[in-house]
C-alpha positions in Angstrom: 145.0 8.0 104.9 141.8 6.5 106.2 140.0 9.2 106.6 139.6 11.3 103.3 137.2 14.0 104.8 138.5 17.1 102.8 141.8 18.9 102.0 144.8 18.6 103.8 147.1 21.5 104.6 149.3 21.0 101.8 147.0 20.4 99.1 145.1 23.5 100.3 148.8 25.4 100.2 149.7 24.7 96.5 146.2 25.5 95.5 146.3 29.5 97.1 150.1 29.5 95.6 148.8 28.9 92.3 146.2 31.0 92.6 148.4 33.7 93.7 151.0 33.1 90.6 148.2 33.4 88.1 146.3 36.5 90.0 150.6 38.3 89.8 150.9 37.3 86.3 147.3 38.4 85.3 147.9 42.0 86.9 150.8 42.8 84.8 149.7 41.9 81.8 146.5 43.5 81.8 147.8 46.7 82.4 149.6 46.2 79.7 147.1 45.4 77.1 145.1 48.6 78.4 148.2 50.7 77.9 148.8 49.0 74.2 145.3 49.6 73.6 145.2 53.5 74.5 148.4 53.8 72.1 146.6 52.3 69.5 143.7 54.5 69.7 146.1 57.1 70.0 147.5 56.2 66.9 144.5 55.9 64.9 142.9 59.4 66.3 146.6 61.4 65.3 146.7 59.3 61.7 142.2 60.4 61.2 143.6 64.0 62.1 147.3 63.7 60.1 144.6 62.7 56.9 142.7 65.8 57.6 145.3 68.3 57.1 146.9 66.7 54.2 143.6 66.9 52.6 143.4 70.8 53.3 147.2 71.4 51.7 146.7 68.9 48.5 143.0 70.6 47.7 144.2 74.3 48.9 147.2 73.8 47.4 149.0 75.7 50.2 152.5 76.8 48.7 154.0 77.7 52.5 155.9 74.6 52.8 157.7 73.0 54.7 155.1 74.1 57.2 154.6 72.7 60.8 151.4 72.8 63.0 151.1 72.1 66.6 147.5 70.6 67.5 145.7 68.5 70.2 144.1 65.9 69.6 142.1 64.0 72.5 143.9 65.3 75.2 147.5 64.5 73.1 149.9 67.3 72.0 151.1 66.3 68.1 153.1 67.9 65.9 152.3 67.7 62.6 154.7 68.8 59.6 154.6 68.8 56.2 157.3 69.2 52.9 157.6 68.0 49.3 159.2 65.0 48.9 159.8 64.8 45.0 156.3 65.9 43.7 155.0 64.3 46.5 153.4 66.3 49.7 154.5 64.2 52.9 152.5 64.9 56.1 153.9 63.6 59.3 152.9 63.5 62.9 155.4 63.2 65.8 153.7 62.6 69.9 154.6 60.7 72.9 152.1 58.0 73.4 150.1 56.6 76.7 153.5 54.2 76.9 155.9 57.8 77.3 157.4 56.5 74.1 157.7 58.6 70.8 155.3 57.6 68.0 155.5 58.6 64.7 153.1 58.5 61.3 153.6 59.4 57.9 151.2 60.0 55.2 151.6 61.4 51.6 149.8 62.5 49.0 149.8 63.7 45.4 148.8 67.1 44.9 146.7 67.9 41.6 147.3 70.0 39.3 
């Protein structure tokens, strides 16, 4: 190789190729961590509005239980039940999150008396 003028065919061929395999590994997994993230904020949003209405049955002391509520919240349908547990109010919310999977939170609380 006397003459070193630039890139020859091959080197220029496993540069693109690795180029490609990080730009079809990158692609993937960012839509990934934009789908984990939207769950998560899903999560948080249903759990904020879950606390809400356990709030309302421990101060109001609501005696219709077990009682169950259907709400949205941000553009997702919950469901959001509630029953005694011992003398202990438990408050769970059932939705299918941004990944089509079934998520689940529980609260409880201790009513006073």
């Amino acid at each position: 190789m006397t003459n070193s003028n630039g890139f020859s065919m091959i080197e220029a061929l496993v540069a693109a190729s690795l180029l490609m395999m990080i730009i079809t590994n990158l692609i993937p997994l960012t839509s990934l961590i934009l789908n984990e993230r939207e769950s998560l904020q899903q999560k948080q949003n249903i759990s904020s509005e879950l606390h809400n209405q356990l709030q309302d049955f421990l101060w109001e002391e609501q005696t219709s239980l077990p009682h169950r509520l259907l709400k949205t919240v941000d553009g997702t349908e919950a469901e959001f039940r509630f029953t005694t547990k011992g003398n202990l109010l438990k408050g769970c919310a059932t939705w299918k999150n941004a990944n089509e999977r079934n998520g689940q939170f529980c609260l409880y609380g201790h009513p006073e008396k």
